[in-house]
N, CA, C, O and CB atoms as a CASP TS submission, in Angstrom:
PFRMAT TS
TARGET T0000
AUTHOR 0000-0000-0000
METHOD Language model
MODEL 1
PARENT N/A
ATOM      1  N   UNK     1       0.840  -1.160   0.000  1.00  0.00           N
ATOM      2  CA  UNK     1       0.000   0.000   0.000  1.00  0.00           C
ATOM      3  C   UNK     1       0.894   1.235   0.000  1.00  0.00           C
ATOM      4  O   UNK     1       1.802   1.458   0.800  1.00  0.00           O
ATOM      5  CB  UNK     1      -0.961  -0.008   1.209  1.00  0.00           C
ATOM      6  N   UNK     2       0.476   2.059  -1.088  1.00  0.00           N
ATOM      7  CA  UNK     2       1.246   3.651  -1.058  1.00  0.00           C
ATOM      8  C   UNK     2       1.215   4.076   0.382  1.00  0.00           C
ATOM      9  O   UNK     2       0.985   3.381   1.372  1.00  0.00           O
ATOM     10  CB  UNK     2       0.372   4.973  -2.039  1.00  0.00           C
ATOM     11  N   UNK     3       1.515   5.456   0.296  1.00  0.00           N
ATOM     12  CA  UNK     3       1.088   6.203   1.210  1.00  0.00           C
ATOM     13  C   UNK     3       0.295   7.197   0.633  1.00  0.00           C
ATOM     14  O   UNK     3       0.232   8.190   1.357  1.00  0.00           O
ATOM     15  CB  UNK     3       2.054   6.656   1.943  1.00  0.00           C
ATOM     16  N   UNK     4      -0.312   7.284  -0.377  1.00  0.00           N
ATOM     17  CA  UNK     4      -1.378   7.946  -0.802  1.00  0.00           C
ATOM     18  C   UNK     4      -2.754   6.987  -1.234  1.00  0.00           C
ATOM     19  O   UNK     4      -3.683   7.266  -1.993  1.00  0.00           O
ATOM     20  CB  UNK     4      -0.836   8.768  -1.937  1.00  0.00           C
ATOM     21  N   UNK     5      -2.455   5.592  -0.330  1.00  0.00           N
ATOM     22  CA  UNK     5      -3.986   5.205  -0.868  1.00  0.00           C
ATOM     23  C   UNK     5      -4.144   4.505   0.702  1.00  0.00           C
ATOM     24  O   UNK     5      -5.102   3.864   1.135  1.00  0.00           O
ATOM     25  CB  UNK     5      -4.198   3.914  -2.613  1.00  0.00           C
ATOM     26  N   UNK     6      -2.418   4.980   1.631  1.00  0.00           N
ATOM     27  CA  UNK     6      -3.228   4.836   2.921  1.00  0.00           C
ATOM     28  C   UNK     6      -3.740   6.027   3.267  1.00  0.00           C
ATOM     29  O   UNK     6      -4.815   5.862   3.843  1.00  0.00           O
ATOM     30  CB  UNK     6      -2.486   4.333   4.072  1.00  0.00           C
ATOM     31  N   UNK     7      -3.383   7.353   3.148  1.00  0.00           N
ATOM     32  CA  UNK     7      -3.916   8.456   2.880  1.00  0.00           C
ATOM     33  C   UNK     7      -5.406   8.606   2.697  1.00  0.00           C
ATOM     34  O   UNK     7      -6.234   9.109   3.456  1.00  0.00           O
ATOM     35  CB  UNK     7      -3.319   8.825   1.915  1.00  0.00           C
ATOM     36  N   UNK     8      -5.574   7.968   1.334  1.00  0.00           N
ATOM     37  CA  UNK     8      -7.221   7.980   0.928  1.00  0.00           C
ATOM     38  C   UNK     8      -8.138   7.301   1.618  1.00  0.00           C
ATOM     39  O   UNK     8      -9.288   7.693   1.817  1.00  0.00           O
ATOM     40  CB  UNK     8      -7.505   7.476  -0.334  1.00  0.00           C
ATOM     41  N   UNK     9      -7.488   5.893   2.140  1.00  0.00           N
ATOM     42  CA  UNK     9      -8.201   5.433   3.450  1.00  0.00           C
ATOM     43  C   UNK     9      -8.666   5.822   4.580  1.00  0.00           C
ATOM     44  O   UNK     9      -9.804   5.591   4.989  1.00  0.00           O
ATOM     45  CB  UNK     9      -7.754   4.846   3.870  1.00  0.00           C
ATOM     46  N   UNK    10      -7.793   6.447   5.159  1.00  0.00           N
ATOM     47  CA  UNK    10      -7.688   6.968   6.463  1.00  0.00           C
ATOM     48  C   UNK    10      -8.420   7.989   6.074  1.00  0.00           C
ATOM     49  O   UNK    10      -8.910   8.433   7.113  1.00  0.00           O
ATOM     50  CB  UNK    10      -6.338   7.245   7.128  1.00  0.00           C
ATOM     51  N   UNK    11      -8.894   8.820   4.899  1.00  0.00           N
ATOM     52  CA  UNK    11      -9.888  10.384   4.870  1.00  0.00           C
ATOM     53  C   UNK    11     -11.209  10.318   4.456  1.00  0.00           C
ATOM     54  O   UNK    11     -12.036  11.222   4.337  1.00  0.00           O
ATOM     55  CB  UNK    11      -9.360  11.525   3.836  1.00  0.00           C
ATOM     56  N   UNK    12     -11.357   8.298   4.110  1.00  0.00           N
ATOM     57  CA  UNK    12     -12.688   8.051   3.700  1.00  0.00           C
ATOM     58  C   UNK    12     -13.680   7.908   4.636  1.00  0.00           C
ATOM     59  O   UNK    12     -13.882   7.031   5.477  1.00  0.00           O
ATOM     60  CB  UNK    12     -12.738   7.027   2.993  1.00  0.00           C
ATOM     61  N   UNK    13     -14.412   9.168   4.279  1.00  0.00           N
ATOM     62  CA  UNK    13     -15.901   9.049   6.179  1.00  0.00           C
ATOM     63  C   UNK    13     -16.635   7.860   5.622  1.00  0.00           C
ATOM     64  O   UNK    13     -17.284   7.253   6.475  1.00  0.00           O
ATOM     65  CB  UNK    13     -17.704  10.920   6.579  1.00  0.00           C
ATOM     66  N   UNK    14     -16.698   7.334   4.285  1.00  0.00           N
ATOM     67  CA  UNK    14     -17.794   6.340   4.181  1.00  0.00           C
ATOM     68  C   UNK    14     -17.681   5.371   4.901  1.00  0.00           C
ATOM     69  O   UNK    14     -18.590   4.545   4.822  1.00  0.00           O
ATOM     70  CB  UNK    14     -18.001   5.846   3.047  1.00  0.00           C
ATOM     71  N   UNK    15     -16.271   5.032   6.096  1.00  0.00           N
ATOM     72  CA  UNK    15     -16.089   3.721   6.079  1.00  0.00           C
ATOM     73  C   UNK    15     -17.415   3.794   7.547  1.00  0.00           C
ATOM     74  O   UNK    15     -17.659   4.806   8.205  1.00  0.00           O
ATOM     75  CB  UNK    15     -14.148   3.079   6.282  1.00  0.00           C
ATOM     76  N   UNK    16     -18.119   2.325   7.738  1.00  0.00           N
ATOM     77  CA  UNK    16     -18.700   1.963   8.745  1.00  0.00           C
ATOM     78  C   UNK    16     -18.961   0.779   8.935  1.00  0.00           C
ATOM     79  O   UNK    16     -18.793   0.070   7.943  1.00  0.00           O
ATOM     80  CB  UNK    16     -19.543   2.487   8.869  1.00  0.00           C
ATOM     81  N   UNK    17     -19.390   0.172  10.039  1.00  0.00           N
ATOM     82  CA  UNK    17     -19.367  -0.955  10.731  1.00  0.00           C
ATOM     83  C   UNK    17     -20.836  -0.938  10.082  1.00  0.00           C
ATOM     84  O   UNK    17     -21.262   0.153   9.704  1.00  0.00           O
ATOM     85  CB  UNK    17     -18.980  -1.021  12.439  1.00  0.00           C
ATOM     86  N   UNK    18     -21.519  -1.915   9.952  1.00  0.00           N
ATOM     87  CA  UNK    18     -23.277  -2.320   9.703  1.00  0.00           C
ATOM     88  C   UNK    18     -23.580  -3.361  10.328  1.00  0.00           C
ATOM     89  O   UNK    18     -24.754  -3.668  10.122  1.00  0.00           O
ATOM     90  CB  UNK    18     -23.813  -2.672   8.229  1.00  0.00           C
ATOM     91  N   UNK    19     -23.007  -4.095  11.052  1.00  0.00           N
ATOM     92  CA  UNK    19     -23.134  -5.945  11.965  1.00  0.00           C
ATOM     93  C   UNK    19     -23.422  -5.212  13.377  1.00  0.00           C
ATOM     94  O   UNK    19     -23.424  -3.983  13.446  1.00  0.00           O
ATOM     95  CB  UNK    19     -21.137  -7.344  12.087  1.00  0.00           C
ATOM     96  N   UNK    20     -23.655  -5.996  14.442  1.00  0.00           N
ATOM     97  CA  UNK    20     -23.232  -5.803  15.775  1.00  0.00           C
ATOM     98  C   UNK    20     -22.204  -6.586  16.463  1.00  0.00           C
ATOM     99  O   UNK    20     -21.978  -7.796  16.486  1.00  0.00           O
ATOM    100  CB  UNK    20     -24.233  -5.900  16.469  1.00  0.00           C
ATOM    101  N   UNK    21     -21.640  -5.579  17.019  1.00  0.00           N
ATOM    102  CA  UNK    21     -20.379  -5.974  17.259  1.00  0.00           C
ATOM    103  C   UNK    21     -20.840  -6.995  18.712  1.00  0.00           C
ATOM    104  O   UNK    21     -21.560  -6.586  19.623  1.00  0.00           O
ATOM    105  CB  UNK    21     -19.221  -4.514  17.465  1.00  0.00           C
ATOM    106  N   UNK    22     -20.211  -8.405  18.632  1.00  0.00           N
ATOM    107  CA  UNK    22     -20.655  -9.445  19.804  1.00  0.00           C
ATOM    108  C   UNK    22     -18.841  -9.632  20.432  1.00  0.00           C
ATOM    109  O   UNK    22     -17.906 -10.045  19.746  1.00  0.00           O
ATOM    110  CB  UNK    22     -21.636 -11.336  18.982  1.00  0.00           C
ATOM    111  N   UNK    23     -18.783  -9.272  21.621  1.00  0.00           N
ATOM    112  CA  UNK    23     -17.758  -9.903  22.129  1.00  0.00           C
ATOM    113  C   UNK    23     -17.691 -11.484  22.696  1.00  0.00           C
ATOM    114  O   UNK    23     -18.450 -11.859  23.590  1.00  0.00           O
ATOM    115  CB  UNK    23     -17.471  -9.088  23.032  1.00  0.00           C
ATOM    116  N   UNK    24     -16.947 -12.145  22.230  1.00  0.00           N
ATOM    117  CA  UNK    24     -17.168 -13.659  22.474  1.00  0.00           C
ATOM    118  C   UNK    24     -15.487 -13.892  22.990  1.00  0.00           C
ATOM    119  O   UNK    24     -14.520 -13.193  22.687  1.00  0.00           O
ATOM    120  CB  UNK    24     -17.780 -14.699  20.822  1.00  0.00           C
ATOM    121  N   UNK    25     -15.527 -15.270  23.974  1.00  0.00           N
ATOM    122  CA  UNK    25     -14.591 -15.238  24.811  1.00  0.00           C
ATOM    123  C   UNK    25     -13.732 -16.465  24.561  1.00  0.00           C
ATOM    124  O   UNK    25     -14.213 -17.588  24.715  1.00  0.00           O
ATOM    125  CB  UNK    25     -15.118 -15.113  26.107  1.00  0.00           C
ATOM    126  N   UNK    26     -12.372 -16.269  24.150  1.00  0.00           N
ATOM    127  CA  UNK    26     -11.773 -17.280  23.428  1.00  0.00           C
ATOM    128  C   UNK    26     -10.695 -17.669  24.646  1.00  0.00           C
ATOM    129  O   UNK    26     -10.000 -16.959  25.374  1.00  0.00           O
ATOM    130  CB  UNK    26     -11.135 -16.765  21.860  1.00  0.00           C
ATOM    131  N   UNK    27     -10.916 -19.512  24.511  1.00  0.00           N
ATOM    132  CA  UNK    27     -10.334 -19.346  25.603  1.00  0.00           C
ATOM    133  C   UNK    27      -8.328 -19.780  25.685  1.00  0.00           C
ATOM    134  O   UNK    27      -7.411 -19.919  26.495  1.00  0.00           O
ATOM    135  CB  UNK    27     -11.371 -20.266  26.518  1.00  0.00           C
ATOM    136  N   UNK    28      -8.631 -19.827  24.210  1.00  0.00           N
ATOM    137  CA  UNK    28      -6.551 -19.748  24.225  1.00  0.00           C
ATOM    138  C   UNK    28      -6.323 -18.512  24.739  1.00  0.00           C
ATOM    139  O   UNK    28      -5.425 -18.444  25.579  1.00  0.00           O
ATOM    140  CB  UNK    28      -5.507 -19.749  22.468  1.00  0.00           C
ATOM    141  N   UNK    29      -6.890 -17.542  24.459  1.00  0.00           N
ATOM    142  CA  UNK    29      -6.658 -16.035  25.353  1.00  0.00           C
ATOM    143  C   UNK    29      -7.283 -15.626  26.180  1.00  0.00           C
ATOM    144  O   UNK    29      -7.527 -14.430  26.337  1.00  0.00           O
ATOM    145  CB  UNK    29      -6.700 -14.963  24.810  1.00  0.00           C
ATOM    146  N   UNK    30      -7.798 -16.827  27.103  1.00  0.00           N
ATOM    147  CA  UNK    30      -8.574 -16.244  28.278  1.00  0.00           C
ATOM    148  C   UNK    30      -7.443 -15.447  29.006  1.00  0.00           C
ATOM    149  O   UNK    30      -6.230 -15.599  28.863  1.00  0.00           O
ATOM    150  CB  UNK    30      -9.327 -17.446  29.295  1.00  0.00           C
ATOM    151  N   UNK    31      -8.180 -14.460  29.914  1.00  0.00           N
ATOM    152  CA  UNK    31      -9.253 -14.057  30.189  1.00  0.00           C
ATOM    153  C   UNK    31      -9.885 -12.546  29.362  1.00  0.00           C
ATOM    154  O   UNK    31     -10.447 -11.520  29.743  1.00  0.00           O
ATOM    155  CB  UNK    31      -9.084 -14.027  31.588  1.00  0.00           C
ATOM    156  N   UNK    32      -9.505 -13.005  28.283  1.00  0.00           N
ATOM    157  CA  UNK    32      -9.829 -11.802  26.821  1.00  0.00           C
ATOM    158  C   UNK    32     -10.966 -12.239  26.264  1.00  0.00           C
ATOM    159  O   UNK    32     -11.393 -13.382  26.100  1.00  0.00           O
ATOM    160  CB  UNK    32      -8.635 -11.747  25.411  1.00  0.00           C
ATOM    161  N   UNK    33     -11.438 -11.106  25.973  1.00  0.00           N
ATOM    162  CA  UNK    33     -12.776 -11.183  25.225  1.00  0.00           C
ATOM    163  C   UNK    33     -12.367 -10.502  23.542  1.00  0.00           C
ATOM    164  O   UNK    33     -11.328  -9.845  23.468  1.00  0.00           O
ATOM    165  CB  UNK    33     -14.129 -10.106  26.222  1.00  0.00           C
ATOM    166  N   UNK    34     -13.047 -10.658  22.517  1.00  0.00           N
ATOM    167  CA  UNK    34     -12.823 -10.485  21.481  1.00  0.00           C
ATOM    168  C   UNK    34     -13.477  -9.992  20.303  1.00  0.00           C
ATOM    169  O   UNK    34     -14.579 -10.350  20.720  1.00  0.00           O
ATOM    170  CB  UNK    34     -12.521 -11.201  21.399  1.00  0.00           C
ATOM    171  N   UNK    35     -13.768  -9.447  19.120  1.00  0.00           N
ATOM    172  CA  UNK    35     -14.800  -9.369  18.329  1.00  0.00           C
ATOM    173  C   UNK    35     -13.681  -9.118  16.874  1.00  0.00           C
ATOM    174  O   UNK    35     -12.531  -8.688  16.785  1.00  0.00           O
ATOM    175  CB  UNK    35     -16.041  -8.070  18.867  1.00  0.00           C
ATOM    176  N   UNK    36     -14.354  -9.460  16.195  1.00  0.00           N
ATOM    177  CA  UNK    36     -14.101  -9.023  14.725  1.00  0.00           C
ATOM    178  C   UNK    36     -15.268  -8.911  13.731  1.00  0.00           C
ATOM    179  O   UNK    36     -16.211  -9.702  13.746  1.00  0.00           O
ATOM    180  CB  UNK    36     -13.171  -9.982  14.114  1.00  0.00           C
ATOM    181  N   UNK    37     -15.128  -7.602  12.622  1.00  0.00           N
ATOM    182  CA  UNK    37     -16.223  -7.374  12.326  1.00  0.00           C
ATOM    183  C   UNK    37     -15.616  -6.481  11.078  1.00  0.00           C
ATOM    184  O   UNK    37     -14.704  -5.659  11.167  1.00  0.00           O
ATOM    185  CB  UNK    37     -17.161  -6.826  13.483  1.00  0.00           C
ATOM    186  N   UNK    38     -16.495  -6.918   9.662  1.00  0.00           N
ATOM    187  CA  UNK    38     -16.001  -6.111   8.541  1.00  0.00           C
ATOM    188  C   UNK    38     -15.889  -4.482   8.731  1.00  0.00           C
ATOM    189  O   UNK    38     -16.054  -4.008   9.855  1.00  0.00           O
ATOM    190  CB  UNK    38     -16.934  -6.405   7.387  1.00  0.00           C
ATOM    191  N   UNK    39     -15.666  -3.820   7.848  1.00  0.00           N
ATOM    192  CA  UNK    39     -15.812  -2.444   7.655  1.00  0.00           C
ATOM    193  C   UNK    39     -16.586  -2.088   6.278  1.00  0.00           C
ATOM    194  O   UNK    39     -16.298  -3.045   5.559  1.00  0.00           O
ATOM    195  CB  UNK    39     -14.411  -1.825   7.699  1.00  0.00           C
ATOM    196  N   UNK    40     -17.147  -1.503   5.773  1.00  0.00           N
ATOM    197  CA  UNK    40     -17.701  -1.289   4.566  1.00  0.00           C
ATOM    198  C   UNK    40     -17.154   0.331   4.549  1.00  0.00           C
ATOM    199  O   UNK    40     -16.729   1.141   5.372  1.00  0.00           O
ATOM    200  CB  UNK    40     -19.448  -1.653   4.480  1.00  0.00           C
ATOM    201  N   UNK    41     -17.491   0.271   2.805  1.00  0.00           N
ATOM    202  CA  UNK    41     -17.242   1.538   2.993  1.00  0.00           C
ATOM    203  C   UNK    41     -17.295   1.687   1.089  1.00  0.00           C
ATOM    204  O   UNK    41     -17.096   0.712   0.364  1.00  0.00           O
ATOM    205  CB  UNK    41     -15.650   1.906   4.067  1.00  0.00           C
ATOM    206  N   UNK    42     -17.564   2.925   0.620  1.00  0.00           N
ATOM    207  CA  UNK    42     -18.350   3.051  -0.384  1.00  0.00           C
ATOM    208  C   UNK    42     -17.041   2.578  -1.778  1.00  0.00           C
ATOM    209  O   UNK    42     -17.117   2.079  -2.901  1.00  0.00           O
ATOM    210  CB  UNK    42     -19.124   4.783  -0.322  1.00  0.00           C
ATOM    211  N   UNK    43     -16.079   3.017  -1.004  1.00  0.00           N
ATOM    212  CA  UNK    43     -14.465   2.548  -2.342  1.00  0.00           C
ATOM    213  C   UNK    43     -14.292   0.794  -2.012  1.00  0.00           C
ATOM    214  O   UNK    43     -13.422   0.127  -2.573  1.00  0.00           O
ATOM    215  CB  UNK    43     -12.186   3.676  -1.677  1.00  0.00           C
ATOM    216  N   UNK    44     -15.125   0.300  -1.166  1.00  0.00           N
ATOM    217  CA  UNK    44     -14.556  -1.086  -0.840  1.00  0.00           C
ATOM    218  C   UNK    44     -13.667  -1.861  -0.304  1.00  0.00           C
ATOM    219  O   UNK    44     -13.615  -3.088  -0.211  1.00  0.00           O
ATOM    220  CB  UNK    44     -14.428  -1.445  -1.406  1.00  0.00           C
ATOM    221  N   UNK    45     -12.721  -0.735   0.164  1.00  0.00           N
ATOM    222  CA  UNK    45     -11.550  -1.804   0.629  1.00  0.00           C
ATOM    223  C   UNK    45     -11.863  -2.699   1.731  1.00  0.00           C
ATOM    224  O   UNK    45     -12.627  -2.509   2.678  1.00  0.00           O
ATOM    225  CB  UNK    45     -10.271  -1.090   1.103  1.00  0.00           C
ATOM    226  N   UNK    46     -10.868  -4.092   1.342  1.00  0.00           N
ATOM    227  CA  UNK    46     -10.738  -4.929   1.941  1.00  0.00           C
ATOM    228  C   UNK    46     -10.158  -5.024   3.804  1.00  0.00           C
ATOM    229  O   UNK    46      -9.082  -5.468   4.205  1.00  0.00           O
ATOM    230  CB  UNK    46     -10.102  -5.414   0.999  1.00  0.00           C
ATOM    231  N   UNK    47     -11.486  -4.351   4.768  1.00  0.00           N
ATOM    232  CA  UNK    47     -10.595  -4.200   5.895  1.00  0.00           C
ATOM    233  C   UNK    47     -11.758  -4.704   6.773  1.00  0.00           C
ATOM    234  O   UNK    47     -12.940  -4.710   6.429  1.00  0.00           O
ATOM    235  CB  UNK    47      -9.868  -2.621   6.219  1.00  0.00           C
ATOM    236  N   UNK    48     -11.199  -5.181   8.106  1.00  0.00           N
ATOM    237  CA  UNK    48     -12.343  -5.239   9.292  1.00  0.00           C
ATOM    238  C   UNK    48     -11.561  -4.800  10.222  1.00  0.00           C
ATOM    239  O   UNK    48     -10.432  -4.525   9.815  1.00  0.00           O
ATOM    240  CB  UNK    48     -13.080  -6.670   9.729  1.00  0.00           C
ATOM    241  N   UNK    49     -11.728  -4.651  11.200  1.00  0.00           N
ATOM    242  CA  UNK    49     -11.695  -4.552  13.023  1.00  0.00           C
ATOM    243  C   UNK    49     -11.786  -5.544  13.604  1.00  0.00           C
ATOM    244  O   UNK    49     -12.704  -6.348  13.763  1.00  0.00           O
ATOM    245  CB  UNK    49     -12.714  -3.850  13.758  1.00  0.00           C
ATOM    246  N   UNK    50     -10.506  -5.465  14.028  1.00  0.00           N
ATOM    247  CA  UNK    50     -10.360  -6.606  15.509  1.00  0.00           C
ATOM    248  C   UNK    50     -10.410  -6.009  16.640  1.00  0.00           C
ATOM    249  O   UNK    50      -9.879  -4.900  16.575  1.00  0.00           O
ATOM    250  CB  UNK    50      -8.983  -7.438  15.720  1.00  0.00           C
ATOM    251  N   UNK    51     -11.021  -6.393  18.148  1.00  0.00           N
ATOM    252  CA  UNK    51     -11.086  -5.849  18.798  1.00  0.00           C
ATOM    253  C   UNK    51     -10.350  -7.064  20.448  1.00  0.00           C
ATOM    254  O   UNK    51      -9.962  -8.230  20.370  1.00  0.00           O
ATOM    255  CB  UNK    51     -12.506  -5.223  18.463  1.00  0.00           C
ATOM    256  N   UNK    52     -10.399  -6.429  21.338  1.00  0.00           N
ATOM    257  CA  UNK    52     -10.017  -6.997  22.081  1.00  0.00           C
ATOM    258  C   UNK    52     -10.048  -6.665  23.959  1.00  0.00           C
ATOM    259  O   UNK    52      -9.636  -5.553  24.288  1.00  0.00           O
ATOM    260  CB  UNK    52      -9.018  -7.067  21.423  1.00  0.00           C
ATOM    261  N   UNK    53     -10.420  -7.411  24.846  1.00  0.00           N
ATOM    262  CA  UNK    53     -10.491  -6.537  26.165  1.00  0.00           C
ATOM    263  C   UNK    53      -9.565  -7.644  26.846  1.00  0.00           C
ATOM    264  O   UNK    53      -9.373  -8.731  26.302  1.00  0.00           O
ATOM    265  CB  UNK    53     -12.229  -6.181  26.972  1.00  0.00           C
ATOM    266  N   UNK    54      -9.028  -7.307  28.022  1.00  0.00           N
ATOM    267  CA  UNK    54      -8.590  -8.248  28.990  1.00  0.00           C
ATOM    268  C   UNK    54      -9.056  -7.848  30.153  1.00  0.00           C
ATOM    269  O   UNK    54      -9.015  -6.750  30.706  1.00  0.00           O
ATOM    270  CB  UNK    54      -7.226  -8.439  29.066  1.00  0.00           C
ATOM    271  N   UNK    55      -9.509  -8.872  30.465  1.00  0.00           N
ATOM    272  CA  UNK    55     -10.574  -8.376  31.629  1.00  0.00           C
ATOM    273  C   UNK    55     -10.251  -8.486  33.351  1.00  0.00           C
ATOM    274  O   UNK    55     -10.864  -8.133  34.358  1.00  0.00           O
ATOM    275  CB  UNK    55     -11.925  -9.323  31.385  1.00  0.00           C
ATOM    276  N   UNK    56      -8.655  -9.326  33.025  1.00  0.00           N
ATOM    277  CA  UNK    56      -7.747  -9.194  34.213  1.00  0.00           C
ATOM    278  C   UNK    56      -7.104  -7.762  34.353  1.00  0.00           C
ATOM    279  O   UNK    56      -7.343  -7.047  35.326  1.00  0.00           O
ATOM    280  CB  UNK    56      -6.599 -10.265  34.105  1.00  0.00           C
ATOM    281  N   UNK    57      -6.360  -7.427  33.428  1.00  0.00           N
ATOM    282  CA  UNK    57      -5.578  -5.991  33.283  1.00  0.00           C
ATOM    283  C   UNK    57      -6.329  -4.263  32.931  1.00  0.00           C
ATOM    284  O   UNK    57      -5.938  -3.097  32.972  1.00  0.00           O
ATOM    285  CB  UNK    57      -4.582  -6.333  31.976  1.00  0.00           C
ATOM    286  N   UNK    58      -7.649  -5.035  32.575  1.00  0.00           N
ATOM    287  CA  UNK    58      -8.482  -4.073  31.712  1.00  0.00           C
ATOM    288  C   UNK    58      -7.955  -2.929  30.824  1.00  0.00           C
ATOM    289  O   UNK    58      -8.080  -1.720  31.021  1.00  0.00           O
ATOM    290  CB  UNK    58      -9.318  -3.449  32.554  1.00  0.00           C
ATOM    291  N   UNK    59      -7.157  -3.746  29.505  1.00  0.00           N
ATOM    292  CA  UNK    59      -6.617  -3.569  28.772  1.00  0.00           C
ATOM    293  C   UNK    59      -7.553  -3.454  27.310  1.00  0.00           C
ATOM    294  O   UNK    59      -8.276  -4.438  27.152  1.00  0.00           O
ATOM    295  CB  UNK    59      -5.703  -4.390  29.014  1.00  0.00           C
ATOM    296  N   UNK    60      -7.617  -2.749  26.579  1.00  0.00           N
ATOM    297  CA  UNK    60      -8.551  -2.561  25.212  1.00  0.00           C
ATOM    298  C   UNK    60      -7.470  -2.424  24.583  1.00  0.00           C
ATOM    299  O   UNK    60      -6.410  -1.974  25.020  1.00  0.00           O
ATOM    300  CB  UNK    60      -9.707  -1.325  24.968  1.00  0.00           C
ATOM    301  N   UNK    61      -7.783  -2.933  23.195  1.00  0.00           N
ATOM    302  CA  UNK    61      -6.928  -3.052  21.749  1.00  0.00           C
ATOM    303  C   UNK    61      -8.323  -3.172  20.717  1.00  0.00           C
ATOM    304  O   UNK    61      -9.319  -3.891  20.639  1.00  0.00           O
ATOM    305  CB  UNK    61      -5.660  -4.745  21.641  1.00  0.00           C
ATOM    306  N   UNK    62      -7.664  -1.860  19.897  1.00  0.00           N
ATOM    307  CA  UNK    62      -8.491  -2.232  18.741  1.00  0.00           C
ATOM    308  C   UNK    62      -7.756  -1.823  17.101  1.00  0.00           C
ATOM    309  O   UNK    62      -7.348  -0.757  16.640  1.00  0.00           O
ATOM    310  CB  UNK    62      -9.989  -1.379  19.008  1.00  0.00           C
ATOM    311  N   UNK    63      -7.835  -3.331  16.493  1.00  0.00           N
ATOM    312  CA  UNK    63      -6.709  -2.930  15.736  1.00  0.00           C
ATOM    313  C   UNK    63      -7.974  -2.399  13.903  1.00  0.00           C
ATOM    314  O   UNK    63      -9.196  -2.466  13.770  1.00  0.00           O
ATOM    315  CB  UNK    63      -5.191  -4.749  15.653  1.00  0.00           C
ATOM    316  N   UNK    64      -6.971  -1.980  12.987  1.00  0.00           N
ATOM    317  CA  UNK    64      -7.950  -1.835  11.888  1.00  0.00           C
ATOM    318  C   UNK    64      -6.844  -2.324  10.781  1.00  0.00           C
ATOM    319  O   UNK    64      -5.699  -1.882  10.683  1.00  0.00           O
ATOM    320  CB  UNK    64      -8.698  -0.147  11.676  1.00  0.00           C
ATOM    321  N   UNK    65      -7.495  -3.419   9.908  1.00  0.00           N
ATOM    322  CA  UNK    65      -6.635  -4.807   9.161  1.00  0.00           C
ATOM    323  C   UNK    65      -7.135  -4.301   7.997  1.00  0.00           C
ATOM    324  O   UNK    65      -8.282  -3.912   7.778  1.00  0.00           O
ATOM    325  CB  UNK    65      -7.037  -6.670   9.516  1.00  0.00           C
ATOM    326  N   UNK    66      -5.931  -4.344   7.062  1.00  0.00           N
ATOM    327  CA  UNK    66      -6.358  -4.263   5.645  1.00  0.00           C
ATOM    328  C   UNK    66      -6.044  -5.699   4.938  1.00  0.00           C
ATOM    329  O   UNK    66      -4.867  -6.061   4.933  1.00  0.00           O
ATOM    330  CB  UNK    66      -5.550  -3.006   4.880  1.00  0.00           C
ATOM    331  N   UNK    67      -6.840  -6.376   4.458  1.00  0.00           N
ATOM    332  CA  UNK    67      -7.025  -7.842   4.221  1.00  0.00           C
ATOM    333  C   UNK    67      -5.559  -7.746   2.801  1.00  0.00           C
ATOM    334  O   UNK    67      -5.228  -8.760   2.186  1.00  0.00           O
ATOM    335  CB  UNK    67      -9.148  -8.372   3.613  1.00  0.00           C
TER
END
């Protein structure tokens, strides 16, 4: 990826979530909870959201993946 079409990414407002986001609890990474969930967005790119809590440290991560 350029840096002018991560550029164009990062300035596109179309992008949005349309699912509900469910945290579900995996337990190779207990005691973390988790979600992943596409992104849409009107140019299409290929990206979702991973998300993440630890519910010992109460730690949040939320990453944004370009497939």
């Amino acid at each position: 990826m350029t840096q002018d079409e991560f550029e164009a990414l990062l300035h596109d407002t179309s992008k949005q979530i349309n699912e509900p986001i469910s945290w579900v609890e995996n337990p190779a990474h207990a005691p973390t909870v988790e979600f992943r969930v596409s992104v849409e967005s009107d140019e299409g790119y290929p990206i979702f959201v991973k998300g993440s809590y630890n519910k010992l440290i109460q730690t949040l991560t939320y990453v944004l993946i370009h497939r």
